[in-house]
C-alpha positions as CSV (number, residue, x, y, z in Angstrom):
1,X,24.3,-12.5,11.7
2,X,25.1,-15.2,9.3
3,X,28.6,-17.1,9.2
4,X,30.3,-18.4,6.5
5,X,31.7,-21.5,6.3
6,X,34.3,-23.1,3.9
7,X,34.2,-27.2,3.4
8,X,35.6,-29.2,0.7
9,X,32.9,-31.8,-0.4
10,X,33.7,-34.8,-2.4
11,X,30.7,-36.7,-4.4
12,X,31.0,-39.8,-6.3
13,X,31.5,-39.1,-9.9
14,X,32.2,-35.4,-9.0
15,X,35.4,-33.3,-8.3
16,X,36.0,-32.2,-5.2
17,X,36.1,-28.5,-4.4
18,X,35.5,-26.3,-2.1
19,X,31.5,-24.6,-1.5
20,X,30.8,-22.1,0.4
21,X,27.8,-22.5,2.7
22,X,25.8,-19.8,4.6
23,X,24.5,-21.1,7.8
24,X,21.7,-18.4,8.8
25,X,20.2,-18.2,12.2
26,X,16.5,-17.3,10.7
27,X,15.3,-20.5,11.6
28,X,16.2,-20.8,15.0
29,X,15.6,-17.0,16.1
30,X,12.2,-17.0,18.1
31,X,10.0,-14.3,17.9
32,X,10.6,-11.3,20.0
33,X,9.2,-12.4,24.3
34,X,5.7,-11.8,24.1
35,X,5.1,-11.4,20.6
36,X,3.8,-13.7,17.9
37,X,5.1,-14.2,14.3
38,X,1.3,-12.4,13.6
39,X,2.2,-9.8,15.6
40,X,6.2,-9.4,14.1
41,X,4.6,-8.9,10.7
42,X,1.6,-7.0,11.8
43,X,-0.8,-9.2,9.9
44,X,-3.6,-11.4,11.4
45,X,-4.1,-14.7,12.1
46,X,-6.3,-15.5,9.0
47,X,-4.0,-13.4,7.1
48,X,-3.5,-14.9,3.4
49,X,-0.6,-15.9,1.8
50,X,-0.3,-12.7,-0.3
51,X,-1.0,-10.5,2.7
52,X,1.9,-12.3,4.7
53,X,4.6,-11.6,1.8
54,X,3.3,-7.8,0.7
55,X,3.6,-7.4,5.2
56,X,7.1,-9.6,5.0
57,X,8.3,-6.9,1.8
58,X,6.9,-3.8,3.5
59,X,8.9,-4.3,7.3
60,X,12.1,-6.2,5.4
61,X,12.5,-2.5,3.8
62,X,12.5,-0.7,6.7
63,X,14.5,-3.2,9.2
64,X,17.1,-4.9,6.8
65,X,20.7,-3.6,7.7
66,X,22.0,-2.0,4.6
67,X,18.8,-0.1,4.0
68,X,19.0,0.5,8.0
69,X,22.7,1.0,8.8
70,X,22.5,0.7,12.1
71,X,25.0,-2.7,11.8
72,X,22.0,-4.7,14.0
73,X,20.4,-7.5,12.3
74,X,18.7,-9.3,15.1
75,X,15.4,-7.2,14.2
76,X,15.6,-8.9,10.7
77,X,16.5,-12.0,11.7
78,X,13.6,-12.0,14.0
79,X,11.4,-10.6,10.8
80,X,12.4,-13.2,8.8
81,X,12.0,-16.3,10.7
82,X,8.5,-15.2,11.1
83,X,7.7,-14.9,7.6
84,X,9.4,-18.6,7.0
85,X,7.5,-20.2,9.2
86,X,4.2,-18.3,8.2
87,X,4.7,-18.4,4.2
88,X,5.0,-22.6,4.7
89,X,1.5,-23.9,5.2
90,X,2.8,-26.9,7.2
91,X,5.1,-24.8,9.6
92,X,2.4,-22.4,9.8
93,X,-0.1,-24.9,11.0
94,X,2.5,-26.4,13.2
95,X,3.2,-22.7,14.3
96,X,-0.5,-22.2,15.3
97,X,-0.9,-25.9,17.1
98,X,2.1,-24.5,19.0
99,X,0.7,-21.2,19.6
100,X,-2.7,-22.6,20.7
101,X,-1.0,-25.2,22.8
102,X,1.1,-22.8,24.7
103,X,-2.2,-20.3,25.4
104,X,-4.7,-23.3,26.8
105,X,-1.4,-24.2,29.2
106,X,-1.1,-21.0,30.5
107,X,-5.0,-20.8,31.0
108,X,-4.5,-24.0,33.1
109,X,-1.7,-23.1,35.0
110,X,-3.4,-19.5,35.7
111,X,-6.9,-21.6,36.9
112,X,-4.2,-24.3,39.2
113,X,-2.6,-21.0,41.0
114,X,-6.2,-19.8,41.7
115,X,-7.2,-22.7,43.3
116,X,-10.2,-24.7,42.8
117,X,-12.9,-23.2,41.2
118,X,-15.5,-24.9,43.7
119,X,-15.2,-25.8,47.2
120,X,-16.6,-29.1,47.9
121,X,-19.6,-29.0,50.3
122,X,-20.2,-31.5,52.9
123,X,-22.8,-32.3,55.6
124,X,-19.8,-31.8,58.0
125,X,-18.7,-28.4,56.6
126,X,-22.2,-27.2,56.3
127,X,-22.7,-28.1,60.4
128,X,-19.4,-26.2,61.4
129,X,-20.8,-22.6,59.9
């Protein structure tokens, strides 16, 4: 949900009066657990521009909340911070660094938990058998 915020600014040169700022949460809302901004939009990862926006248009029509009217925004929220960081090429590429980043830890972490893929053989080990 966006807040509004009243602040009286005062520039050099400029008279002071009072703006009105809206301080949305797009930005900072992470895509739903489990999902990917690919996957919020339903568009793939070599998606183009123009494919991200008509995908962005399509699902902002069905889950914005006046055409909605269910009062909940999170869903759009959600929708949206996708599409910002996938309609900027450098938070997009950022995004998939990320993205990539986060998969090859988990791999890691996954193969740690499994143990070793190998057992070390010795001439000791080898005897005891």
């Amino acid at each position: 949900m966006a807040t509004f915020a009243a602040a009286t600014v005062a520039l050099p040169g400029r008279v002071a009066g009072t703006r009105r700022c809206v301080m949305a949460r797009a930005s900072a809302a992470p895509a739903a657990p489990g999902r990917t901004h690919y996957e919020m939009l339903g568009v793939g990862a070599a998606a183009s521009r123009g494919e991200i926006k008509a995908a962005y248009r399509r699902l902002a029509r069905e889950v914005h909340p006046d055409a909605a009217g269910d009062g909940g925004d999170e869903g759009f929220i959600r929708l949206h911070a996708a599409y910002a960081t996938l309609a900027d090429p450098d938070k997009r590429a950022r995004y998939d660094r990320d993205v990539a980043g986060r998969a090859a830890a988990m791999m890691m972490r996954r193969a740690a938990a499994s143990g070793p893929a190998f057992r070390r053989r010795t001439w000791e080990t080898d005897q005891c058998r």
